[in-house]
Backbone as a ProteinNet text record, in pm:
[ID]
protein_1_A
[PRIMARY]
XXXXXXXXXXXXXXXXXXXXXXXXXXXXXXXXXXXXXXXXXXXXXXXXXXXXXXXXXXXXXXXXXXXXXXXXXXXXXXXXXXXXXXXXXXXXXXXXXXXXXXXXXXXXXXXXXXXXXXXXXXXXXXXXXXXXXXXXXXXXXXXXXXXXXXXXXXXXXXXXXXXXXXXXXXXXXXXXXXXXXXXXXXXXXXXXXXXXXXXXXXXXXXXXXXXXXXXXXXXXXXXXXXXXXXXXXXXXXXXXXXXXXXXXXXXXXXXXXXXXXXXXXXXXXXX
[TERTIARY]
3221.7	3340.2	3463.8	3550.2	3721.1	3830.1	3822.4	3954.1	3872.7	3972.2	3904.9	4017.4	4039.5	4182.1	4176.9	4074.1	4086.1	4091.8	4119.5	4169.6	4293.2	4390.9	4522.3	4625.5	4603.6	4697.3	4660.2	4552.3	4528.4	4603.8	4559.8	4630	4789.9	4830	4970.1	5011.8	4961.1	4952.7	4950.5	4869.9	4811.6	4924.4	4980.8	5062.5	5194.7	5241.7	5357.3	5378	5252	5224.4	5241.1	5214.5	5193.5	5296.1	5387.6	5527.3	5588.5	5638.2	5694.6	5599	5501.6	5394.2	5421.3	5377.3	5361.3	5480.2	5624.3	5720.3	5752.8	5712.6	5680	5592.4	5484.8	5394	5458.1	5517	5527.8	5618.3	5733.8	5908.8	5954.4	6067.9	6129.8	6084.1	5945.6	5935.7	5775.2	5722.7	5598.2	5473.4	5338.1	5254.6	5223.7	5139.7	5077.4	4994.4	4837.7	4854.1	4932.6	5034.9	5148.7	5228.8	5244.6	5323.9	5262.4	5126.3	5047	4956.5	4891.4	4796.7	4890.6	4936.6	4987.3	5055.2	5208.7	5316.5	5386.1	5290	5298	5232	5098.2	5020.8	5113	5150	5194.3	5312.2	5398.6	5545.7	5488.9	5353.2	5301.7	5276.5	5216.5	5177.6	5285.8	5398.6	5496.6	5614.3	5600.8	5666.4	5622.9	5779.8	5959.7	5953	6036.3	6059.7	6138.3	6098.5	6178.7	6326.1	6384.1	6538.2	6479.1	6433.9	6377	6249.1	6273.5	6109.2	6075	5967.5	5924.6	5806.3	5812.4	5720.4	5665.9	5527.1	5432.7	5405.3	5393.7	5359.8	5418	5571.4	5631	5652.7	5556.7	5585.3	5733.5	5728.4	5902	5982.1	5924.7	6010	6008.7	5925.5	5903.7	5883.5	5833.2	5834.9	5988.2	5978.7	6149.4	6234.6	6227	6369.7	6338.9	6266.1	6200.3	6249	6212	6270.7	6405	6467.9	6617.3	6656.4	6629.4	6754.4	6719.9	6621	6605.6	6690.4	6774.9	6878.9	6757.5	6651.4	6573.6	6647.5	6679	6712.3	6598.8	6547.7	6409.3	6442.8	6338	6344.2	6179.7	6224.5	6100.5	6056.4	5896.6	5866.5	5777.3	5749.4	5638.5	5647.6	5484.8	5471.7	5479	5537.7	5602.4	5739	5834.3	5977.2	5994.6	5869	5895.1	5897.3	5788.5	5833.4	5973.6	6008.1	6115.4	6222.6	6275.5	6366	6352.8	6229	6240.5	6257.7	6255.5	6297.8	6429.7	6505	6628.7	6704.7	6667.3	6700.9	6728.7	6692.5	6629	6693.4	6762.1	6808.4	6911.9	7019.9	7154.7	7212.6	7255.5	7366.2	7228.6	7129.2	7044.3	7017.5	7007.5	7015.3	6860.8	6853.9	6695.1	6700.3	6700.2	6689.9	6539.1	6541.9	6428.4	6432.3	6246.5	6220.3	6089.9	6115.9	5998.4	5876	5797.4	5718.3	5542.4	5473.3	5352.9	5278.9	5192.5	5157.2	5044.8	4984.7	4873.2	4963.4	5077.1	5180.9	5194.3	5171.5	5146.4	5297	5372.6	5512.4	5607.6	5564.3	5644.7	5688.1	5563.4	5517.4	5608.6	5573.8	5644.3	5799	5851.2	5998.7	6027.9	5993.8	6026.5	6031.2	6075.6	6052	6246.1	6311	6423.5	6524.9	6453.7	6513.8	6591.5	6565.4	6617.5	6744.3	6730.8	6807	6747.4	6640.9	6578.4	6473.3	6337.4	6219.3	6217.9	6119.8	6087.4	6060.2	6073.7	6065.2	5911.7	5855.5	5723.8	5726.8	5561.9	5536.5	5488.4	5474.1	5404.5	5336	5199.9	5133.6	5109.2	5137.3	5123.4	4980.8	4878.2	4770.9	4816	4774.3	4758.2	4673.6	4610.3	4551.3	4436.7	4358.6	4236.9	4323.3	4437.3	4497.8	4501.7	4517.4	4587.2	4429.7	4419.8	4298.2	4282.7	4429.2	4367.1	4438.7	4397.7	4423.4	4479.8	4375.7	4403.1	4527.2	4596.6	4748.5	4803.7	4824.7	4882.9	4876.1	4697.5	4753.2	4726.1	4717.4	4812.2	4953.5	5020.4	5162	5250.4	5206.9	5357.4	5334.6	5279.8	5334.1	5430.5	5446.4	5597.8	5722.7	5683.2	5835.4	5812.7	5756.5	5760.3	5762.8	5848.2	5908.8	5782.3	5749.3	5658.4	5572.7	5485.8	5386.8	5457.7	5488.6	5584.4	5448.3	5400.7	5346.5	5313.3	5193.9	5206.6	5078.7	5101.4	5042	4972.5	4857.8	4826.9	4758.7	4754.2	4655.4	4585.4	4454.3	4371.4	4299	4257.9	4105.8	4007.4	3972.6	3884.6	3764	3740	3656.1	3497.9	3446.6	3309.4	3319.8	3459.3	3441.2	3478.8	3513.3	3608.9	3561.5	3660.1	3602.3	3502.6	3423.2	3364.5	3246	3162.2	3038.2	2938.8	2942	2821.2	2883.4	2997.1	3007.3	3056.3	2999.3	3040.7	3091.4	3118	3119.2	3034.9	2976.4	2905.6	2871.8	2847.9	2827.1	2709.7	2719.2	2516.1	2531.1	2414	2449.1	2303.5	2236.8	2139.9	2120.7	1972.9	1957.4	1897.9	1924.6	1874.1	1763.7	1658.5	1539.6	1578.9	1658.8	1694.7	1797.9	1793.8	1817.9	1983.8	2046.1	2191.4	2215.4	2333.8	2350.6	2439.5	2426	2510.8	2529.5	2665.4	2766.8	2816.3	2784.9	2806.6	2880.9	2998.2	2998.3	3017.8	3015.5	2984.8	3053	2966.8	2992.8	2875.1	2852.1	2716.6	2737.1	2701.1	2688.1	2596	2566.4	2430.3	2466.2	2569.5	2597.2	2674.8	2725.6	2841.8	2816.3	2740	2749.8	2785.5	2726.6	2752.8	2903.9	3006.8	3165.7	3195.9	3282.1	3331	3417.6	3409.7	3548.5	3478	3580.4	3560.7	3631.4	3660.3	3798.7	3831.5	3903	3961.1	4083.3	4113.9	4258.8	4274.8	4433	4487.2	4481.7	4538.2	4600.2	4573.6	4526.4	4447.2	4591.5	4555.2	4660.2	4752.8	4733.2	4783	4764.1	4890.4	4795.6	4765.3	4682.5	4620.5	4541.4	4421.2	4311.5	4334.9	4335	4334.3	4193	4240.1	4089.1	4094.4	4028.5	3990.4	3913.7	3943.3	3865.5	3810.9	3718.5	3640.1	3594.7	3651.3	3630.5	3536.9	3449	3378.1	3442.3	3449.5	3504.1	3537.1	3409.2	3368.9	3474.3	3452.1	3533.8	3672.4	3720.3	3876	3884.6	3817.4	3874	3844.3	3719.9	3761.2	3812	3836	3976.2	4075.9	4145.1	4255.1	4170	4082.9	4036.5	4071.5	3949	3986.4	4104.1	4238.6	4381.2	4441.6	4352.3	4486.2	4536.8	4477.6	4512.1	4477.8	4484.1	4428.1	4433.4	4373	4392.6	4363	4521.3	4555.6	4580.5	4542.1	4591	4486.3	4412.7	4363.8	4392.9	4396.1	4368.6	4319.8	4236.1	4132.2	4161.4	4324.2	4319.3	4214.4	4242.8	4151.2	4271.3	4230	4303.3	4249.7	4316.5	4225.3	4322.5	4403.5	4454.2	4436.5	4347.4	4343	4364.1	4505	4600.7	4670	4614	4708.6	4657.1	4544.8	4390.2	4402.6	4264.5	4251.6	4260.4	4368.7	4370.7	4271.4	4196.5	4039.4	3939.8	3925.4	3846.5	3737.8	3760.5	3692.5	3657.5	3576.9	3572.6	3648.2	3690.5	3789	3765.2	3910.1	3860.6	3948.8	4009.6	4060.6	3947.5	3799.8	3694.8	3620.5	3708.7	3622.8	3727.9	3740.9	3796.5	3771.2	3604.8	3535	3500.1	3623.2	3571.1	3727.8	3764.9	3883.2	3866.6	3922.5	3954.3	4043.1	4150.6	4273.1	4221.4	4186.4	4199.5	4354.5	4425.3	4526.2	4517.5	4571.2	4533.9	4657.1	4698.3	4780.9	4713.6	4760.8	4764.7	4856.5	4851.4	4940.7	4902.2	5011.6	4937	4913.1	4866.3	4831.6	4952.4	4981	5049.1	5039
7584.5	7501.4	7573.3	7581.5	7605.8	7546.9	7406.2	7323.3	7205.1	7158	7048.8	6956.6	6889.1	6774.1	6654.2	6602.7	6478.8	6545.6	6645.3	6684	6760.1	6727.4	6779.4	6724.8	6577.6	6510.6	6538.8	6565.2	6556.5	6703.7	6737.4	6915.4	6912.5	6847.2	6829	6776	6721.4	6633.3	6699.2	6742.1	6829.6	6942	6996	7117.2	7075.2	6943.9	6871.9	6809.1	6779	6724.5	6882.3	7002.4	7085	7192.3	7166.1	7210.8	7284.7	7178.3	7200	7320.8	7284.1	7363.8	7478.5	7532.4	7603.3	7747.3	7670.2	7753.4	7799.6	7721	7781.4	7912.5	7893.8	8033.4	8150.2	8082.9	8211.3	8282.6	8219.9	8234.2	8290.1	8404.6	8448.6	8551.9	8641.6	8742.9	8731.2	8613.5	8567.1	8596.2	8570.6	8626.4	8790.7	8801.1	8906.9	8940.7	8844.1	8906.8	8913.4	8863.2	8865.3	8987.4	9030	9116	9224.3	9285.6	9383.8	9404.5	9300.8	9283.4	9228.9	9162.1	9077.5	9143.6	9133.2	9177.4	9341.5	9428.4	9570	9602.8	9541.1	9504.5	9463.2	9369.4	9262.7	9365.4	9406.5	9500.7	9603.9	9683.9	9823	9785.3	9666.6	9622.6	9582.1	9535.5	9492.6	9622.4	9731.3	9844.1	9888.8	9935	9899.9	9751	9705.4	9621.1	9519.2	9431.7	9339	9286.1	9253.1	9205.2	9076.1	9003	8884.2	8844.3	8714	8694.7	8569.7	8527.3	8356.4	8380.6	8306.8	8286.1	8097.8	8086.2	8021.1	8049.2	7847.7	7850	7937.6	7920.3	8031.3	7936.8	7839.4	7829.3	7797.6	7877.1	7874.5	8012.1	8056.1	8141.8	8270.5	8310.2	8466.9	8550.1	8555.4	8660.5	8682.9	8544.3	8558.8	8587.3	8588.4	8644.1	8749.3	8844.7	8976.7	9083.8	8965.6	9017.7	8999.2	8929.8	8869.3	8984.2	9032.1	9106.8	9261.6	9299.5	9433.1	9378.5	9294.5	9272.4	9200.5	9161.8	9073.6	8964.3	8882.9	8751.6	8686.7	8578.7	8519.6	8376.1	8307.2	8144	8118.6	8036.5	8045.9	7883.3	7816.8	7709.7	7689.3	7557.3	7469	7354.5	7306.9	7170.3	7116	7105.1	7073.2	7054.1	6938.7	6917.5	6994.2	6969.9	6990.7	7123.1	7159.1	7366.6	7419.8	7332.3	7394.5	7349	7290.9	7256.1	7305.7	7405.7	7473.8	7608.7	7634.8	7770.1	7770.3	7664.8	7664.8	7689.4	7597	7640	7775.1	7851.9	8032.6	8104.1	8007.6	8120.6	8243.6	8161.2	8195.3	8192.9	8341.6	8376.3	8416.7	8412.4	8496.7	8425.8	8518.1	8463.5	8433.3	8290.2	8269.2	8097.5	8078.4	7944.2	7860.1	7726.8	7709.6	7530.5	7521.7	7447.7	7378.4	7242.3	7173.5	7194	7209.7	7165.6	7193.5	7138	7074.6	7214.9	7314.7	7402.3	7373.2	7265.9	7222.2	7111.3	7095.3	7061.3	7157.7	7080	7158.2	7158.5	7055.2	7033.1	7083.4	7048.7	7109.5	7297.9	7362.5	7484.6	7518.3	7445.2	7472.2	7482.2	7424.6	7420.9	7549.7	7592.8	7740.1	7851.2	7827.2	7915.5	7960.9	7796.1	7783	7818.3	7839.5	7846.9	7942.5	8055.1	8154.7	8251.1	8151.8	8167.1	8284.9	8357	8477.8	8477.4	8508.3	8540.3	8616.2	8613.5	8638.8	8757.3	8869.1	9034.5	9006.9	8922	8884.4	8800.1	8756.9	8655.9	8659.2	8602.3	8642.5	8484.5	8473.3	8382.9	8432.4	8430.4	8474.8	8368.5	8414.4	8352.3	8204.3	8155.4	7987.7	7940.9	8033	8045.4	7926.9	7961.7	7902.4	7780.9	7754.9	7580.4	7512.5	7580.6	7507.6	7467.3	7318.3	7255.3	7279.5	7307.5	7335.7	7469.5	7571.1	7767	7753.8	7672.1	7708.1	7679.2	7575.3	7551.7	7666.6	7719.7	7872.4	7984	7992.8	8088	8059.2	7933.5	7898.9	7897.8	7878	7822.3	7908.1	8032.2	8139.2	8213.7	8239.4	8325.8	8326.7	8197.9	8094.5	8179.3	8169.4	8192.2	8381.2	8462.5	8594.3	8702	8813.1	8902.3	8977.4	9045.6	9085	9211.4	9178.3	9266.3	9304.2	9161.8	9108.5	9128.7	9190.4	9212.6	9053.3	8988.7	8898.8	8932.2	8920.2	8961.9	8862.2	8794.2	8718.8	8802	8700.6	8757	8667	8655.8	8560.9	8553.5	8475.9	8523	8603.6	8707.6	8718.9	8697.9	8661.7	8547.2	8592.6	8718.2	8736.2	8721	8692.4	8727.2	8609.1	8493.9	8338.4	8305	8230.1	8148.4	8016.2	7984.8	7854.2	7856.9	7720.9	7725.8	7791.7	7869.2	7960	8123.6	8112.1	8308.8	8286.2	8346.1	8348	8488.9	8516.5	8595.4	8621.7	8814.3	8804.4	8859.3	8892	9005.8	9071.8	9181.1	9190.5	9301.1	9302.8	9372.2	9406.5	9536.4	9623.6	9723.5	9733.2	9820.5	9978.7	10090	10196.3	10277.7	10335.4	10385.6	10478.3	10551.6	10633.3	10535.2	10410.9	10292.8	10280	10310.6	10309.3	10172.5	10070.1	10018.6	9960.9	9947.3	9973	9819.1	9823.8	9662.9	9658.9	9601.1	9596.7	9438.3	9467.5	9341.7	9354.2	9194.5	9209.6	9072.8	9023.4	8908.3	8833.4	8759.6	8684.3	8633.6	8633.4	8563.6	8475.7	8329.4	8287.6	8222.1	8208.9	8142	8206.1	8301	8334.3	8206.8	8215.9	8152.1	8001.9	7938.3	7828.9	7762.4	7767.3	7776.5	7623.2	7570.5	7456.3	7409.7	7306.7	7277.6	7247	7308.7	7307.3	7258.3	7207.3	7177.8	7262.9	7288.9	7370.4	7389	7532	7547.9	7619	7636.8	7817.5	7911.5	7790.5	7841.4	7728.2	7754.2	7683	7616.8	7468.9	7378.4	7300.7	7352.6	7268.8	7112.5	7033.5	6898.6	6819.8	6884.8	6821.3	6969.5	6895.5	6985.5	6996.5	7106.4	7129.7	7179.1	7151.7	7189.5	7310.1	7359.4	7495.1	7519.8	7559.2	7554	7691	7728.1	7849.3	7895.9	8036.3	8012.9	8178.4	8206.6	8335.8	8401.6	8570.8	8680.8	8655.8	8550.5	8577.8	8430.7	8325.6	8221.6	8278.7	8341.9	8371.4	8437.6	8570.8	8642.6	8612.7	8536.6	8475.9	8394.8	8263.1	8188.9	8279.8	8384.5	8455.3	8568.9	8570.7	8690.2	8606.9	8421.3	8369.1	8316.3	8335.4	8338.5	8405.8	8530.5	8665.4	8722.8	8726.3	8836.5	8950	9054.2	9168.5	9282.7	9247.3	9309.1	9498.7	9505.1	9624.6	9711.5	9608.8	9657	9590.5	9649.4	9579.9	9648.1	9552.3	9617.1	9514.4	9571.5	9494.4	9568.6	9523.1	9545	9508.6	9564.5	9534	9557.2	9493.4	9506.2	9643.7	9738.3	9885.6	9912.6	9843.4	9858	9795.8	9687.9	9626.6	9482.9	9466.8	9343.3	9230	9124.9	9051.1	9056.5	9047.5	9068.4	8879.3	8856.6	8728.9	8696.6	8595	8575.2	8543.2	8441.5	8390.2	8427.3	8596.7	8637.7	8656	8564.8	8500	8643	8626.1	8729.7	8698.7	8763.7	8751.3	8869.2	8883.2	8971.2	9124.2	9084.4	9245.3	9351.5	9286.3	9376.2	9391.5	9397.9	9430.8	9511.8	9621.8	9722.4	9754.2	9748.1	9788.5	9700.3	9563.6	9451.1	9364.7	9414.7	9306.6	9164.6	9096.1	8930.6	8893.5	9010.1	8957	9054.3	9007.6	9070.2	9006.7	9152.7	9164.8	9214.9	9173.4	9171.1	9166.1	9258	9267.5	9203.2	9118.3	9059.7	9123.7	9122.4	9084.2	9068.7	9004.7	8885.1	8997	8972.3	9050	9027.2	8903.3	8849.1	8818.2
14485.1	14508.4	14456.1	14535.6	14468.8	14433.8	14500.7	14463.3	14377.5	14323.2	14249.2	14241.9	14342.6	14329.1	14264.1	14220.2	14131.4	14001.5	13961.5	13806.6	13822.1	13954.9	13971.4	13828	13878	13783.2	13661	13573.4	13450.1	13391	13486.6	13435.5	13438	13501.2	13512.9	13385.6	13361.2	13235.7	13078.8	13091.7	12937.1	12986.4	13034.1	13030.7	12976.5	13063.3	13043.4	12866.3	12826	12675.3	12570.8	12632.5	12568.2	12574.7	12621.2	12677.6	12542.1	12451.5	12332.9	12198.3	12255.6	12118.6	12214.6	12331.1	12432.8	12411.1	12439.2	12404.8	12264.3	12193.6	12061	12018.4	12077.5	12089.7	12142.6	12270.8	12391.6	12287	12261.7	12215.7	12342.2	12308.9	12433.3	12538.4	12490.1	12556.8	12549.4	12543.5	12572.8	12476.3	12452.2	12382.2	12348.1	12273.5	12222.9	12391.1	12482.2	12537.5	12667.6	12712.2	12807.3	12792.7	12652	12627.2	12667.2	12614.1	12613.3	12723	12793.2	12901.1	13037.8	13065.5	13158.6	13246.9	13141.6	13171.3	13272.9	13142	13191.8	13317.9	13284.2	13436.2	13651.2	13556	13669.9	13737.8	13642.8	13679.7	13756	13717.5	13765.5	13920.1	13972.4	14045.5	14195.8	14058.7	14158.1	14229	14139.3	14229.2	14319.7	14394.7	14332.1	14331.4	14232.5	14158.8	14353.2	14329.3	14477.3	14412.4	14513.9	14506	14419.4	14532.2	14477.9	14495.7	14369.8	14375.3	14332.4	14362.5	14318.5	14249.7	14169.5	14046.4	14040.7	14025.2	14048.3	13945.1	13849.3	13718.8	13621.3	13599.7	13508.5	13357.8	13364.7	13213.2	13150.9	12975.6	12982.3	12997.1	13109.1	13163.6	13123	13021.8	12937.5	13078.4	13179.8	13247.2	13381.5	13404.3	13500.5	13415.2	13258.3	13245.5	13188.4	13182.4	13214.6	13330.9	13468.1	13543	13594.3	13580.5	13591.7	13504.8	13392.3	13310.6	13350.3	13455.8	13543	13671	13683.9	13795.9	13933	13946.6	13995.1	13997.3	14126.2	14160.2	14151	14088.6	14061.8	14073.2	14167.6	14133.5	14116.5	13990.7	13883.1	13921.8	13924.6	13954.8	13873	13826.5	13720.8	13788.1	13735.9	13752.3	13673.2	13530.1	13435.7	13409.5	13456	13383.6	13266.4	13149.5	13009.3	13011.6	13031.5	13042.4	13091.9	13214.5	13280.1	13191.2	13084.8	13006.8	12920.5	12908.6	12730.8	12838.1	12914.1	12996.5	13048.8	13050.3	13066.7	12969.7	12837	12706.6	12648.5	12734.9	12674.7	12793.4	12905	12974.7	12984.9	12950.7	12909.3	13090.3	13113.6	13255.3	13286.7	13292.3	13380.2	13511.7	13617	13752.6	13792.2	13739.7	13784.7	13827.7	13929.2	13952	13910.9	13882	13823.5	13920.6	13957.5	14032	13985.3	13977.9	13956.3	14096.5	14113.2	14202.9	14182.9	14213.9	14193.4	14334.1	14226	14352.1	14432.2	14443.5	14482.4	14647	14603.6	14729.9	14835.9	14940.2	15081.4	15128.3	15097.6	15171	15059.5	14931.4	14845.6	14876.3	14864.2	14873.9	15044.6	15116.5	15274.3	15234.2	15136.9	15138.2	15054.8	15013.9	14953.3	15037.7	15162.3	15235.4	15307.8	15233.1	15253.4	15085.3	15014.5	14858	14845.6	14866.9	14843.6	14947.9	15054.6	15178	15267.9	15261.8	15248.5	15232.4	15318.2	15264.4	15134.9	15018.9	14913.6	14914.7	14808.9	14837	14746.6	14685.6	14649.3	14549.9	14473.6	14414.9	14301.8	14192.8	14114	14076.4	13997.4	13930.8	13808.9	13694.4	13552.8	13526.6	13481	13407.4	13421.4	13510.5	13581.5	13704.3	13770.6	13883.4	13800.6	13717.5	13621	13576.4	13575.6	13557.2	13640.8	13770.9	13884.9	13972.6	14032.7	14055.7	14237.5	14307.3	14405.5	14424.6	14486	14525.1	14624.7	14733.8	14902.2	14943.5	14882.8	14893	14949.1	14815.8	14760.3	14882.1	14861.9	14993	15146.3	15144.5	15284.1	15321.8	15186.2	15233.6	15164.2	15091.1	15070.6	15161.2	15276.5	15359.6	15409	15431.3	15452.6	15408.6	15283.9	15249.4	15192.9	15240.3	15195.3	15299.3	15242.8	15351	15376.6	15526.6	15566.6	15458.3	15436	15334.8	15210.7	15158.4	15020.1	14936.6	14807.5	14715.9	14669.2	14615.3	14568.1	14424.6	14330.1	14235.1	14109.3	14124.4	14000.2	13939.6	13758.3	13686.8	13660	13613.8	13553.4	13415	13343.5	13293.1	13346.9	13320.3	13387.4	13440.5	13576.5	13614	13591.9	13530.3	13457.1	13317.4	13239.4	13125.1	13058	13172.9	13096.3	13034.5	12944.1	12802.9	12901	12807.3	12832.1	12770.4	12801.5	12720.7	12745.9	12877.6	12867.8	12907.6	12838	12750.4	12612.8	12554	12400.2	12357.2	12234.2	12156.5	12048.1	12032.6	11949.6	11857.5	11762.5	11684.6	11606.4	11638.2	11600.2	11476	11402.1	11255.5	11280	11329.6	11325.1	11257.4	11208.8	11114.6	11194.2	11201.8	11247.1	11208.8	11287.6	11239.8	11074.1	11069.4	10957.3	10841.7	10849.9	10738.8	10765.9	10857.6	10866.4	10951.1	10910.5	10987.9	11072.8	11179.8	11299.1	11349.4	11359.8	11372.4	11550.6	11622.4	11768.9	11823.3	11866.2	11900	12086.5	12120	12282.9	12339.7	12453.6	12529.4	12576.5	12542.7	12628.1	12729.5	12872.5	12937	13004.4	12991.8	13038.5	13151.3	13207.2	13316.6	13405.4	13503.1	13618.4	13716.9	13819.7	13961	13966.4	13836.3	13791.1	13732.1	13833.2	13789.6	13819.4	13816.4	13793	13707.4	13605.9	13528.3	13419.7	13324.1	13160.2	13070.7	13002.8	12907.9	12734.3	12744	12671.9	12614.3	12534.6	12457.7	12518.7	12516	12524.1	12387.8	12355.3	12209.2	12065.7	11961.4	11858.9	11843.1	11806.7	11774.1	11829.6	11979.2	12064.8	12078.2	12142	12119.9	12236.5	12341.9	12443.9	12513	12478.9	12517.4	12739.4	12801.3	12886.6	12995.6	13098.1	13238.2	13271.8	13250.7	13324.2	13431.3	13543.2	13691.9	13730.1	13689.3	13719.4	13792.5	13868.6	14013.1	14016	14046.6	14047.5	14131.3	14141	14196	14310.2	14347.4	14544.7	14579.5	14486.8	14524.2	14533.9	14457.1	14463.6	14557.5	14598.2	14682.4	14828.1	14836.8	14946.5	15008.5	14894.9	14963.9	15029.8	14974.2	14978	15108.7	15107.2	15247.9	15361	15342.4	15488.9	15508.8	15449.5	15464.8	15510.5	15595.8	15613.9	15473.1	15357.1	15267.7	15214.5	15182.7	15171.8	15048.8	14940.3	14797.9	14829.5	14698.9	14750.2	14639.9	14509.8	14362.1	14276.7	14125.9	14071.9	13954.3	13807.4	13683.7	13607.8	13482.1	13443.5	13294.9	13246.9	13096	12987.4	12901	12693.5	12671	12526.5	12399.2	12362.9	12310.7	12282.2	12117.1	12066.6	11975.2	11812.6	11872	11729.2	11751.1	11838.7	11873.4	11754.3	11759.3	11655.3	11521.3	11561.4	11470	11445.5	11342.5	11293.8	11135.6	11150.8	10950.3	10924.1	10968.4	10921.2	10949.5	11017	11017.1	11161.3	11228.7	11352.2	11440.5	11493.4	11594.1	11781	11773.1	11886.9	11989.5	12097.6	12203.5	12143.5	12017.8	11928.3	11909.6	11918.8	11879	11994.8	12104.7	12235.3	12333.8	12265.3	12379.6	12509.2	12510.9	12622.2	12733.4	12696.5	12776.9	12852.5	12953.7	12980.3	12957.4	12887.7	12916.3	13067.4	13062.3	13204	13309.1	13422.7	13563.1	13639	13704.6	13725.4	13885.8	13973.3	14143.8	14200.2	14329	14368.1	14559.1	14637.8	14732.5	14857.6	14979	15077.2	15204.6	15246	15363.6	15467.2	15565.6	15720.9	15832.4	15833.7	15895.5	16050.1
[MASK]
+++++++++++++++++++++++++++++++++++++++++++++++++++++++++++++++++++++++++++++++++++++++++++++++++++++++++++++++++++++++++++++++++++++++++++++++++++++++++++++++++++++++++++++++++++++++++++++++++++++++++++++++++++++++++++++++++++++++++++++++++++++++++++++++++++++++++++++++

């Protein structure tokens, strides 16, 4: 399964509740990994950089005004009021228009085709694809509004490596035939094919636990194949530095170089 529309509204919901904690994390130039995984990703993907561009699920805005201050005309969209008011807050003169709309909207999504006065020079989805309950919307209805073989670029969790209850984290402490011992850490997975919806954090402390819609390799890419789309870019960052590390110690994805968390995909339509 890929869409899941009776948990549209709830997600709308927990994002809108989580707005304020949300922009707090990001601040102005977004997370640790947005900054390091996402970001650098998403830009590599998107050159040359487009005149303009629409952004799907921009949160409070850490990546349109990224691109707005490289001279990018950007109109940035959430299904969150509350996000879009802590992204206005942070804008200043930057030329980024900002639009409520609900991307799981078929008519909403159809009207963006008139926003910009101009088909779109491309698109971006920053890590929301795994929030958003229905896809097929999406790529039915920006072809609409995007200039012929316009770059459209999401990133995700990555869909072998997502959090949930059946991948964990792990850490193994083995002893070696010659008495030395050797510390390995990894990923478990006991479940792929088995995707569906999970509930979850982004970020510890938030205060409304959120849905996560898990869609395997083949679900994503083939929504987006039987659409006329045609992937043309991929990257599949790690953390290889260390990253924020953990005060309490926890094992996290800092001790897994050898393992992307974000898959990063570049799209475009056939037309």
């Amino acid at each position: 399964m890929v869409d899941y529309p009776d948990h549209n509204a709830e997600s709308l919901e927990a994002w809108q509740n989580n707005a304020e904690f949300w922009d707090e994390v990001q601040g102005d130039d977004g997370n640790y990994w947005q900054r390091v995984l996402v970001f650098p990703n998403t830009l590599e993907l998107l050159e040359p950089l487009p005149t303009s561009l629409l952004e799907i699920a921009c949160g409070n805005g850490s990546f349109a005004r990224q691109l707005a201050r490289q001279g990018v005309s950007v109109t940035a969209t959430d299904g969150s009021e509350a996000q879009l008011e802590r992204a206005r807050q942070r804008t200043g003169r930057l030329n980024i228009k900002w639009m409520r709309i609900d991307a799981t909207d078929r008519t909403a999504l159809a009207a963006l085709s008139g926003a910009s006065g101009a088909p779109f020079g491309g698109v971006v989805c920053n890590m929301a694809l795994m929030d958003i309950a229905e896809i097929t919307p999406l790529f039915d209805m920006l072809p609409l509004a995007l200039a012929d073989q316009a770059p459209f670029v999401i990133s995700v969790l990555h869909p072998v490596f997502r959090p949930g209850p059946e991948v964990k984290l792990f850490r193994e402490r083995t002893e070696t035939p010659d008495g030395r011992f050797l510390e390995e850490s990894g990923v478990k997975i006991t479940s792929y094919l088995n995707a569906g919806v999970h509930h979850g954090i982004a970020v510890k402390g938030q205060p409304s636990i959120q849905p996560y819609f898990d869609r395997t390799l083949t679900e994503l890419f083939t929504t987006a194949f039987d659409r006329g789309w045609v992937l043309d870019g991929i990257r599949e960052p790690s953390i290889i530095d260390g990253g924020d590390g953990d005060a309490e110690g926890r094992l996290s994805w800092d001790h897994l170089p050898d393992i992307p968390p974000v898959m990063v995909v570049r799209m475009r339509h056939r037309g």
